[in-house]
Backbone as JSON Lines, residues from 0, in Angstrom:
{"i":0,"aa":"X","n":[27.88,22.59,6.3],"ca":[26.79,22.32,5.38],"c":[25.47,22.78,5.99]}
{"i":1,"aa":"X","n":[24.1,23.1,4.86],"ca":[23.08,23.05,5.54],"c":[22.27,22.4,5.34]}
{"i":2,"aa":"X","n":[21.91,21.22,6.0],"ca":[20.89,19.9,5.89],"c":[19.63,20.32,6.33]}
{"i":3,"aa":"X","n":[18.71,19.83,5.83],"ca":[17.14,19.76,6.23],"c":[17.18,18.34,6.53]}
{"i":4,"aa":"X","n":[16.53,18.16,7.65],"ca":[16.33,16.77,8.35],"c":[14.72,16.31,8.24]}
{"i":5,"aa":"X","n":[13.94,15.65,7.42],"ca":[12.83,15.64,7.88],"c":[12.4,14.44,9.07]}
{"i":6,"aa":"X","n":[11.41,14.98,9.61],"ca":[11.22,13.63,10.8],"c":[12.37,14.36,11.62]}
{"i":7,"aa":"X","n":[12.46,15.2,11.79],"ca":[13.37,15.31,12.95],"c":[13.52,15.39,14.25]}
{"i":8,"aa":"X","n":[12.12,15.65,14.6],"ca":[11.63,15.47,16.31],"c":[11.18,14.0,16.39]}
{"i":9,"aa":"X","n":[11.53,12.71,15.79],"ca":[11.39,11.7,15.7],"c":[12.79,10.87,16.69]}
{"i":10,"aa":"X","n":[12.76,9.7,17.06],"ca":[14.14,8.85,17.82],"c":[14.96,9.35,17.09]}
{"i":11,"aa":"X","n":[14.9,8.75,16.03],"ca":[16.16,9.04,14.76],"c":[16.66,10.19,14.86]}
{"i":12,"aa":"X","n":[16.0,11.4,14.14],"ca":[16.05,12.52,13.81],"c":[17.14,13.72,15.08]}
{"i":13,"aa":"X","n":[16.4,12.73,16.74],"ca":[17.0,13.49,17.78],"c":[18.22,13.28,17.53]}
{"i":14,"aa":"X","n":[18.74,11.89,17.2],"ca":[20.05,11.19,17.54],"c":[20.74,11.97,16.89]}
{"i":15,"aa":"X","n":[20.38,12.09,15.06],"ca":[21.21,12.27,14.4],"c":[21.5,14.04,14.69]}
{"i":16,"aa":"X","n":[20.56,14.63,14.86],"ca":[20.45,16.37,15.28],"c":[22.04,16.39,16.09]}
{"i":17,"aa":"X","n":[21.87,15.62,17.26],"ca":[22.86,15.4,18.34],"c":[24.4,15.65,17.7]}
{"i":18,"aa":"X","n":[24.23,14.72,16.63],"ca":[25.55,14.49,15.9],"c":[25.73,15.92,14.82]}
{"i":19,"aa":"X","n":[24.99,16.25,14.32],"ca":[25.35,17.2,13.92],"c":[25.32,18.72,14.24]}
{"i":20,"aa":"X","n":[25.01,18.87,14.54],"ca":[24.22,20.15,15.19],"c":[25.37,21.25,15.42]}
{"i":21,"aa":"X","n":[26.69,20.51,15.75],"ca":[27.99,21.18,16.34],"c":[28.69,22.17,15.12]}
{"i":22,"aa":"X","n":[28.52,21.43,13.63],"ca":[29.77,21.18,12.8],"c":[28.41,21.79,11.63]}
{"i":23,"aa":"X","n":[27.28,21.35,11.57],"ca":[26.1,22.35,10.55],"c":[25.26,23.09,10.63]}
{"i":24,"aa":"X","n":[24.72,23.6,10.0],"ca":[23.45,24.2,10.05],"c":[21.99,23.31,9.78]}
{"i":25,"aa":"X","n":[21.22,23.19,10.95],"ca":[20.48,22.03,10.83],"c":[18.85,23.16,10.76]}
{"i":26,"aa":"X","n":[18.36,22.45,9.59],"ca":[16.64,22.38,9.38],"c":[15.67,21.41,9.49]}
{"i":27,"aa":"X","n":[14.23,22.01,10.16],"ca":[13.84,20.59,10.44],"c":[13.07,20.35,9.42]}
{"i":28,"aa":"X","n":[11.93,19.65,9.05],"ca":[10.7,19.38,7.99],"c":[10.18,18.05,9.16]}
{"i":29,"aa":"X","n":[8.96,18.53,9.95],"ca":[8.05,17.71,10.67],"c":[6.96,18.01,10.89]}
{"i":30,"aa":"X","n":[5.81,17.22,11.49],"ca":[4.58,17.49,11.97],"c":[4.24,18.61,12.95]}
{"i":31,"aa":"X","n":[5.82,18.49,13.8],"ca":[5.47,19.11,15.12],"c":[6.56,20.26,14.4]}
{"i":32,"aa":"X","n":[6.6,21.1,15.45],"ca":[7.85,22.21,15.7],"c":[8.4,22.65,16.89]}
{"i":33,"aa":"X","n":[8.74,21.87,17.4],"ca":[8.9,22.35,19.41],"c":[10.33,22.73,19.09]}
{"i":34,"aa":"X","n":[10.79,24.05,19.85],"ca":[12.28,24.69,19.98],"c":[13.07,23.5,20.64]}
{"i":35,"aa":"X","n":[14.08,23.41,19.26],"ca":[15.13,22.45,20.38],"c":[16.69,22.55,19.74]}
{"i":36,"aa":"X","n":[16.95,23.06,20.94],"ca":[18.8,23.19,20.68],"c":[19.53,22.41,19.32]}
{"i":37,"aa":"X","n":[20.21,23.18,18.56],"ca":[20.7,23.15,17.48],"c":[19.63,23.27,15.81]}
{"i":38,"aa":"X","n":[18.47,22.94,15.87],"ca":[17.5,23.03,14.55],"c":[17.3,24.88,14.74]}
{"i":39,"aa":"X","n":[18.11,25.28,13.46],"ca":[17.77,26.96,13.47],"c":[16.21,26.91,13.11]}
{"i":40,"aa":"X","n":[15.61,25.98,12.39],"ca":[14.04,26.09,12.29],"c":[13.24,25.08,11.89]}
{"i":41,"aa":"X","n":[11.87,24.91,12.42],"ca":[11.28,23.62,11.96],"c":[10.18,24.41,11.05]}
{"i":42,"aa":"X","n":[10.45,23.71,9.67],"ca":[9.16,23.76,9.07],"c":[7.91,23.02,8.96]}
{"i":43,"aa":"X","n":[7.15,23.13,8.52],"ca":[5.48,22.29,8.42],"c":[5.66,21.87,6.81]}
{"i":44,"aa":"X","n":[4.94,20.45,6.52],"ca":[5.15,20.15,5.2],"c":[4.44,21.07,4.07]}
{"i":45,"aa":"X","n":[3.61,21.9,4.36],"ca":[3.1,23.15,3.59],"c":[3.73,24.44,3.5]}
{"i":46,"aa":"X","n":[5.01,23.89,3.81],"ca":[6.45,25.18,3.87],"c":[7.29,25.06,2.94]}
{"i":47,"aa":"X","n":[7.45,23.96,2.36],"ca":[8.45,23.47,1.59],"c":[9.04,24.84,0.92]}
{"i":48,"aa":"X","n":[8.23,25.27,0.43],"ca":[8.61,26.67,-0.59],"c":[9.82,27.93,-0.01]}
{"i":49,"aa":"X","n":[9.08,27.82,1.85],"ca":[9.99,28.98,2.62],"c":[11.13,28.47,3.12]}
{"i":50,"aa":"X","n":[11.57,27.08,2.89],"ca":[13.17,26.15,3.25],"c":[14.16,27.04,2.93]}
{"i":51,"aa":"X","n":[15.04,27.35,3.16],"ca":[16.13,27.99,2.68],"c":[16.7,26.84,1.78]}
{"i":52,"aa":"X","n":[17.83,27.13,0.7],"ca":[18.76,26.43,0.58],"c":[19.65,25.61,1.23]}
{"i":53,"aa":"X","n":[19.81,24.35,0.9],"ca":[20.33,23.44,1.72],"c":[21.47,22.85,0.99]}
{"i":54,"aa":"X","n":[22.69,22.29,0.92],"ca":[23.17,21.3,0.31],"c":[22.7,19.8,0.43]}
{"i":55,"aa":"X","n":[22.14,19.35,1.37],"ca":[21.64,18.47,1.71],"c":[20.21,17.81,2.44]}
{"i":56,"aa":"X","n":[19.39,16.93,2.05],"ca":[18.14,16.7,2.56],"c":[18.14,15.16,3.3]}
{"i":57,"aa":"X","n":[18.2,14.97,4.42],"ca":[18.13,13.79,5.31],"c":[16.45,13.16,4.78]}
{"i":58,"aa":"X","n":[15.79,12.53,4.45],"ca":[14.9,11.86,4.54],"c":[14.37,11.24,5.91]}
{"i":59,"aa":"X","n":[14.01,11.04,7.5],"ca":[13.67,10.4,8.15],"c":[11.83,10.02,8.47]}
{"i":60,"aa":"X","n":[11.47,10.58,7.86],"ca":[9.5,11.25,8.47],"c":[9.42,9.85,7.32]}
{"i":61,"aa":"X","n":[8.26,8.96,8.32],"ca":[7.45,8.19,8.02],"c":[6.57,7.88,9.32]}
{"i":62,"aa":"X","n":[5.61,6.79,8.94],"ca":[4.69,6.21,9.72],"c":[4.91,4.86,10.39]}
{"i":63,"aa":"X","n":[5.03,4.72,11.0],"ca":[5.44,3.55,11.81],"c":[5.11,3.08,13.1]}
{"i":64,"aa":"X","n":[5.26,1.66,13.66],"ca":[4.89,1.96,14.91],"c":[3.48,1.51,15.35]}
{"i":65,"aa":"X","n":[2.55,1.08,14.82],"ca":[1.09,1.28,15.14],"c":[1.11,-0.3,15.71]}
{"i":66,"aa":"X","n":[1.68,-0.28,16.81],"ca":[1.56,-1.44,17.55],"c":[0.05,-2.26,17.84]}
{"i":67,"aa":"X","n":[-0.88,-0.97,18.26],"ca":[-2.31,-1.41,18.25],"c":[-3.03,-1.87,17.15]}
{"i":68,"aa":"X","n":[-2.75,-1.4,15.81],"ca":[-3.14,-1.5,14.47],"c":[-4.85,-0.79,14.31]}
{"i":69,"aa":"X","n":[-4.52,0.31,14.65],"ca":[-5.32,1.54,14.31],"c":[-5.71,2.57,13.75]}
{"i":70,"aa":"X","n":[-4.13,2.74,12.47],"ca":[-4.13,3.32,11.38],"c":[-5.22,2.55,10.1]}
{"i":71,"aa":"X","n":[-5.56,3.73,9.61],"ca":[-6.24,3.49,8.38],"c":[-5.23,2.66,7.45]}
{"i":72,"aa":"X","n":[-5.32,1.91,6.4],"ca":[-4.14,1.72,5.45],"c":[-3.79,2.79,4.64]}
{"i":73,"aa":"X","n":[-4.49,3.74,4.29],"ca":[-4.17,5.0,3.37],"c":[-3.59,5.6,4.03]}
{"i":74,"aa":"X","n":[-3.8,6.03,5.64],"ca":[-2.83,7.01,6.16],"c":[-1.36,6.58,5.59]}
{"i":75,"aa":"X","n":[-0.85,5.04,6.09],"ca":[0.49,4.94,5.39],"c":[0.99,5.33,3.77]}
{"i":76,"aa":"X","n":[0.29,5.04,2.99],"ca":[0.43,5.46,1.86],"c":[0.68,7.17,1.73]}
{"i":77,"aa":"X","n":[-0.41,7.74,2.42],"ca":[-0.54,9.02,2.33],"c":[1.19,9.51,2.82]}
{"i":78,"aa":"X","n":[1.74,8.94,3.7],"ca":[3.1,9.42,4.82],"c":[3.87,9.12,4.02]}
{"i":79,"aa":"X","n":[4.13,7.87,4.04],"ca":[5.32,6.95,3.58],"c":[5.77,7.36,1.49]}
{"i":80,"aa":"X","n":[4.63,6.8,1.11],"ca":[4.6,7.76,-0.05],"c":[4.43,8.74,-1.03]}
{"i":81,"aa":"X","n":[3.42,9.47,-0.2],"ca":[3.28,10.66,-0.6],"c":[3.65,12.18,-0.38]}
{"i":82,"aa":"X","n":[4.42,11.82,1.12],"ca":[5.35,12.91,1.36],"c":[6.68,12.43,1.12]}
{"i":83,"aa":"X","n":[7.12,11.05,0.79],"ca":[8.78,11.29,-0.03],"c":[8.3,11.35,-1.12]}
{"i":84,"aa":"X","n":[7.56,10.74,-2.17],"ca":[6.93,12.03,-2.81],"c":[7.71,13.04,-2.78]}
{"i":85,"aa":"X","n":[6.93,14.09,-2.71],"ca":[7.0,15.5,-2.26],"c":[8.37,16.14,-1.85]}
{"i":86,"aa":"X","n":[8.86,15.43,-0.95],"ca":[10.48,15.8,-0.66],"c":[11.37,15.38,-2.04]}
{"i":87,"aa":"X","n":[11.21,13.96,-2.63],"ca":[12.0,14.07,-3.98],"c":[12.14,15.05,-4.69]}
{"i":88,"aa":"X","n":[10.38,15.31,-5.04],"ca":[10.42,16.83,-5.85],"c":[10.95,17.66,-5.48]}
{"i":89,"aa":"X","n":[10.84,18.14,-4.47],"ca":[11.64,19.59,-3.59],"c":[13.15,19.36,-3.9]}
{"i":90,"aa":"X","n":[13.66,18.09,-3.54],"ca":[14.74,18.02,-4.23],"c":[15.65,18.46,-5.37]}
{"i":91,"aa":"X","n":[14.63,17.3,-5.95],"ca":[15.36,17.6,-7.74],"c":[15.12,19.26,-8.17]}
{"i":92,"aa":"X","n":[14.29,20.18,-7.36],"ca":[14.23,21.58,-7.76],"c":[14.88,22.23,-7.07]}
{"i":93,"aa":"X","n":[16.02,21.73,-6.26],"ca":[16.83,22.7,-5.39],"c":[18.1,22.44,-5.98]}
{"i":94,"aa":"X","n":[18.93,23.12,-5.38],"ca":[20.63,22.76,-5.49],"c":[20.97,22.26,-4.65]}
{"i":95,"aa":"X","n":[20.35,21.6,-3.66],"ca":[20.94,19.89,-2.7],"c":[22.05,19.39,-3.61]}
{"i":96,"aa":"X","n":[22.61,18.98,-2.82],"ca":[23.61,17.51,-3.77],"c":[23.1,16.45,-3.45]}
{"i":97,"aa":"X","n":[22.86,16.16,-2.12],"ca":[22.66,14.95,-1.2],"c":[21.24,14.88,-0.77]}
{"i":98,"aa":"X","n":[21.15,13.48,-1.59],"ca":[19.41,13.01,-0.69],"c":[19.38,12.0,0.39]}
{"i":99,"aa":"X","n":[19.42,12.06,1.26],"ca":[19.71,10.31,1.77],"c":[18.44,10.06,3.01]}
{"i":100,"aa":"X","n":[18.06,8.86,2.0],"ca":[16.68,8.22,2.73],"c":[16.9,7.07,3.71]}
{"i":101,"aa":"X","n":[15.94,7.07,4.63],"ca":[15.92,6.17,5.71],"c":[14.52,5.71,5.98]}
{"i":102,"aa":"X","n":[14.72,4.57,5.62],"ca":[13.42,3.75,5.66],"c":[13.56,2.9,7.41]}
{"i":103,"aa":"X","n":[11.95,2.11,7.94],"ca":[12.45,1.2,8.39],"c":[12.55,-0.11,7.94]}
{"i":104,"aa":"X","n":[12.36,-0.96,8.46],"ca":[12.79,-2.24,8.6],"c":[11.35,-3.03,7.55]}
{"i":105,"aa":"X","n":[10.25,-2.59,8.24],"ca":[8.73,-2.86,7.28],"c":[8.66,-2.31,6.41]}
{"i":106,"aa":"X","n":[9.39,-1.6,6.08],"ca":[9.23,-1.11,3.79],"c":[10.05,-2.53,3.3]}
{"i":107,"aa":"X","n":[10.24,-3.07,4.07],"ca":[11.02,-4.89,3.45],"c":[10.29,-5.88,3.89]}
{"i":108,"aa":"X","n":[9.86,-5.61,5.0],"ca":[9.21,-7.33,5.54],"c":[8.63,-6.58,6.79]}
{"i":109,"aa":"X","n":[7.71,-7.96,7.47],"ca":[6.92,-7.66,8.87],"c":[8.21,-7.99,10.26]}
{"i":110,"aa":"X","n":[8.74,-9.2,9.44],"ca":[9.89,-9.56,10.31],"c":[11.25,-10.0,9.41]}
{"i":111,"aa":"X","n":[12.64,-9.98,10.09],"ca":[13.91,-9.61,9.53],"c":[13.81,-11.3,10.5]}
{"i":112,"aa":"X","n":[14.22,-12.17,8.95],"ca":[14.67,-13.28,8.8],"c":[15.95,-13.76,8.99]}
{"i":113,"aa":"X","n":[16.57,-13.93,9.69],"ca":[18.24,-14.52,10.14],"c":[18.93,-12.85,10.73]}
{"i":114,"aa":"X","n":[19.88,-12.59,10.61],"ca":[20.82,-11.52,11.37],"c":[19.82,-9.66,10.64]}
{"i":115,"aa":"X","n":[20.18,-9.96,9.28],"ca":[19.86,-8.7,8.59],"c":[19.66,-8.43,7.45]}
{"i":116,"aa":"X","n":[18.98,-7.57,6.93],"ca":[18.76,-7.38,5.74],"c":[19.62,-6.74,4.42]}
{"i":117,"aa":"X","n":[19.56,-7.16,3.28],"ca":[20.59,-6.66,2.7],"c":[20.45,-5.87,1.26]}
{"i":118,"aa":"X","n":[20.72,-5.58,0.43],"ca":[19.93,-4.52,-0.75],"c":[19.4,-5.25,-1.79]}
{"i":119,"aa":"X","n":[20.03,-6.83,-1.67],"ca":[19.17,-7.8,-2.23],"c":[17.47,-8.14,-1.4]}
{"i":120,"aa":"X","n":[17.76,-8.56,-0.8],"ca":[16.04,-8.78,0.12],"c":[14.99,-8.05,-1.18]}
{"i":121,"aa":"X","n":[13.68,-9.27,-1.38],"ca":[13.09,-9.1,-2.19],"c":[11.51,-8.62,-1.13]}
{"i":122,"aa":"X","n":[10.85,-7.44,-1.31],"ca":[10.38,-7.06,-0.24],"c":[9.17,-8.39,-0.15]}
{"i":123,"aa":"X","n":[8.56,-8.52,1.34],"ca":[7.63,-9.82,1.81],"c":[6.56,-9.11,2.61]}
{"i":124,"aa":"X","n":[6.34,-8.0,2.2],"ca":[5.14,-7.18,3.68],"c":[3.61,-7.52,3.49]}
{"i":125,"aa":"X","n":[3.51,-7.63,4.87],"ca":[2.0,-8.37,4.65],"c":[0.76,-7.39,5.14]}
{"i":126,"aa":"X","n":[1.49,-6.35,5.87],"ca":[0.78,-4.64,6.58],"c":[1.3,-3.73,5.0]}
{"i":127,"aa":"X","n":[0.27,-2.7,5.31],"ca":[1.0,-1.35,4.48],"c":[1.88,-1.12,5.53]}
């Protein structure tokens, strides 16, 4: 297959690269673009257009993390929803089959109440 990974120079993104990298053809969609074993190419989100065809689009790129709490609140908005956003669309105008998104844990809550969360959980966030 050929997947576009976005967020892919991200924890996630490395892990999952790792796993696939052997068996597909892997694309990136991130901020950065540093050469790294198995991504035949990283694009910039103002590339969308030069992506090759993919069967598949990984979702990982968001904002997260701001332990200090030094983000603007719009920056999140701007990340979180306005570039999946943007990747939906790219989507629904390609011949992908497969979208599959990965949120974290704070698109539900600030903190995960007993073991884990489940597709019921009614979201409780008190940060963007």
């Amino acid at each position: 297959m050929n997947i576009l990974i976005t967020g892919i120079h991200g924890f996630v993104g490395g892990n999952l690269l790792a796993s696939l990298k052997n068996h597909h053809t892997i694309y990136g969609l991130d901020i950065v673009s540093p050469k790294k074993n198995g991504i035949t190419k990283t694009y910039g989100w103002g590339e969308l257009e030069q992506i090759p065809q993919v069967d598949a689009i990984i979702h990982l790129a968001g904002k997260a993390h701001d332990t200090k709490n030094t983000s603007e609140e719009q920056t999140y908005f701007d990340i979180n929803v306005g570039l999946t956003k943007k990747i939906v669309e790219h989507f629904l105008q390609s011949n992908a089959q497969k979208f599959i998104f990965f949120s974290s844990v704070k698109a539900v809550a600030d903190t995960v109440k007993g073991e884990f969360f489940t597709e019921y959980e009614v979201p409780d966030t008190g940060t963007p």
